[in-house]
N, C-alpha and C positions, 0 to 999 in steps of 0.2 A: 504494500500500500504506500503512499507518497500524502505526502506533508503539501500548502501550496505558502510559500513565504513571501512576503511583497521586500521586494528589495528597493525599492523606493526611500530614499533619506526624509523627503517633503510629507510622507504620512508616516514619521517614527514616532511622533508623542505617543506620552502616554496619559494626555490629559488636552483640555483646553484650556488657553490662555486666556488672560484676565480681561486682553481685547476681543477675542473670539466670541468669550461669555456673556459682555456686555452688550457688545452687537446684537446677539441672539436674542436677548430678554428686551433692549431698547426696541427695535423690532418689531417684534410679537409684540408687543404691548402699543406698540405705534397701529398695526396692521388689525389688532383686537378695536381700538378704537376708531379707526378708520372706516372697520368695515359697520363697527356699529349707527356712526354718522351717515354711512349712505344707506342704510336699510332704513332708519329714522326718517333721514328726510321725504320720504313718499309718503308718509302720514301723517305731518303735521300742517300746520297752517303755512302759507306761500314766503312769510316774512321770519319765520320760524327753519326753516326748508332753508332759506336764503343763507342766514345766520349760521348754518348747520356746513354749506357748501363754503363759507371762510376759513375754517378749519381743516376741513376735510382735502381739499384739495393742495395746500399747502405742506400737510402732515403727508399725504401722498407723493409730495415731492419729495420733502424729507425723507420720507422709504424708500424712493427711488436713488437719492445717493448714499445712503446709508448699505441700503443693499450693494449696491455699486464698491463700495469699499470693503463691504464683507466678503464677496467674491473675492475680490485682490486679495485682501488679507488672507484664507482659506489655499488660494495658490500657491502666494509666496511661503506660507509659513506652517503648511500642514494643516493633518487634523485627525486624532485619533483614531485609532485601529478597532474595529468590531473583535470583542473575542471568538479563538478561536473555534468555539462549541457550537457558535452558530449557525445555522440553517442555510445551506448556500440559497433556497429561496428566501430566506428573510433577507440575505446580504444584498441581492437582487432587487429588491423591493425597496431594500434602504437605499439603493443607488438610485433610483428609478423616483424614489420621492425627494430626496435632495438634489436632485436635476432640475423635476419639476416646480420643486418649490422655490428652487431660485431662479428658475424662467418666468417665474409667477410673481415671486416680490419684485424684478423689473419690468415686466412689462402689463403688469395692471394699472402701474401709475404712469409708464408710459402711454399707454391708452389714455387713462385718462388725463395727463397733460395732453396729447390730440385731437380727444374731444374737446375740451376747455378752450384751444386755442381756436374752434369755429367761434367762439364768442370772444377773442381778443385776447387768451389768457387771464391770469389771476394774481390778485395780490398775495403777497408771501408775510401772510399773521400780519398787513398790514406797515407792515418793514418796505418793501421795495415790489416792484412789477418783477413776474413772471413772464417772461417774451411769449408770447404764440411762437406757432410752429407753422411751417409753411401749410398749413392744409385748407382744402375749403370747406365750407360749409357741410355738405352731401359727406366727404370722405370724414369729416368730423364726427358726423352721426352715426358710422359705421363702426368709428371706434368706440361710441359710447357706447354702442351694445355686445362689441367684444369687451369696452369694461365691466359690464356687468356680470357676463355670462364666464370673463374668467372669474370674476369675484366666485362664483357659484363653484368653480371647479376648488377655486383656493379653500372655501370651507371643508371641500371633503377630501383634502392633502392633509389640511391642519388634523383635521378628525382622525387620517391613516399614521400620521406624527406622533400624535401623543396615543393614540392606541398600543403602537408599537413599544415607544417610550417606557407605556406601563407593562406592558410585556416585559422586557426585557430588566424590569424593574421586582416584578411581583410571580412572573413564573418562569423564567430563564435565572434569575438573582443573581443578575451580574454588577458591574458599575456604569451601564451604557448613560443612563439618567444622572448619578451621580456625577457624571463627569461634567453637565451643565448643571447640576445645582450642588454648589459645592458644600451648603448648609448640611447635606443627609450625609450620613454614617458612610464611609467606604464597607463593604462586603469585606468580610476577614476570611482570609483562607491564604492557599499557596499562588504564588505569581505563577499566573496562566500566559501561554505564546499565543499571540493574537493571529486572527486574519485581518488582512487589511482591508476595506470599502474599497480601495483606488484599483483604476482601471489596470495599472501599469501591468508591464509584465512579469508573470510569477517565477521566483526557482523551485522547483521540482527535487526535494529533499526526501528521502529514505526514511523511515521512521525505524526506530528501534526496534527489534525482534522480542 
């Protein structure tokens, strides 16, 4: 039987960084509110709606360079290994959803900065203008309902995230969770050899007899 090692130096941690972690939870928590402001605004009053689209649109920009820099950062500096007990379909699935989830935290707000710019663009919290984008009208409204309809897909990635999260938390009991909240208990036991997430190419190692 054969072993599969990621020889890769950029996914040797063995944890996430203090930049990594922040990014993550600023984020989520930017993306949690974001997504609650556009669901809001279809049910309340026009001036209320209005009020609701000053925030929203500007905090969407914000995720849109915030994510932008998480990518970078995630390239240049790594990022933890899945232990090695894991399920090569769960590894697949966790590769498959942090793909999508970060084609998703850029390109919802790029959407909807697209949309935004049939109407001239946005103030930024009132600070400075937002430039429009070159688009017109008609292609503006095309991408407002690609903003929505990704919104629609981003909830059920968030939902396949932390389902997994709690997996690997509550019936695998490894540290895949603890590694972004670094408040909980590390798992005690013997250091396990991981598999890696990353695509690169594996070495093909002998296991012991």
């Amino acid at each position: 039987m054969t072993t599969l090692v990621n020889t890769s130096a950029a996914t040797s941690r063995s944890t996430y960084s203090r930049v990594s972690i922040t990014l993550h939870w600023l984020i989520a928590f930017m993306i949690m509110g974001s997504m609650t402001s556009g669901i809001l605004h279809k049910y309340v009053d026009e001036a209320t709606a209005a009020d609701l689209m000053k925030t929203h649109m500007p905090a969407g920009f914000t995720i849109l360079l915030l994510s932008v820099l998480r990518v970078g950062w995630r390239v240049a500096n790594g990022f933890p290994n899945l232990p090695m007990q894991t399920q090569r379909l769960d590894v697949r699935i966790a590769r498959a959803t942090h793909v999508a989830l970060y084609l998703l935290m850029i390109g919802i707000p790029l959407a909807g900065w697209l949309a935004a710019s049939g109407r001239g663009g946005f103030s930024y919290f009132g600070l400075f203008e937002i430039a429009p984008l070159p688009v017109s009208e008609s292609v503006a409204r095309v991408f407002a309902d690609a903003h929505a309809a990704l919104a629609m897909a981003m909830f059920a990635l968030i939902a396949l995230h932390i389902a997994g999260a709690l997996k690997h938390h509550f019936i695998d009991r490894d540290d895949v969770l603890v590694r972004m909240l670094p408040l909980l208990r590390p798992r005690s036991g013997p250091k396990r050899v991981e598999l890696s997430e990353a695509t690169s190419l594996p070495l093909v190692l002998p296991r012991d007899r």
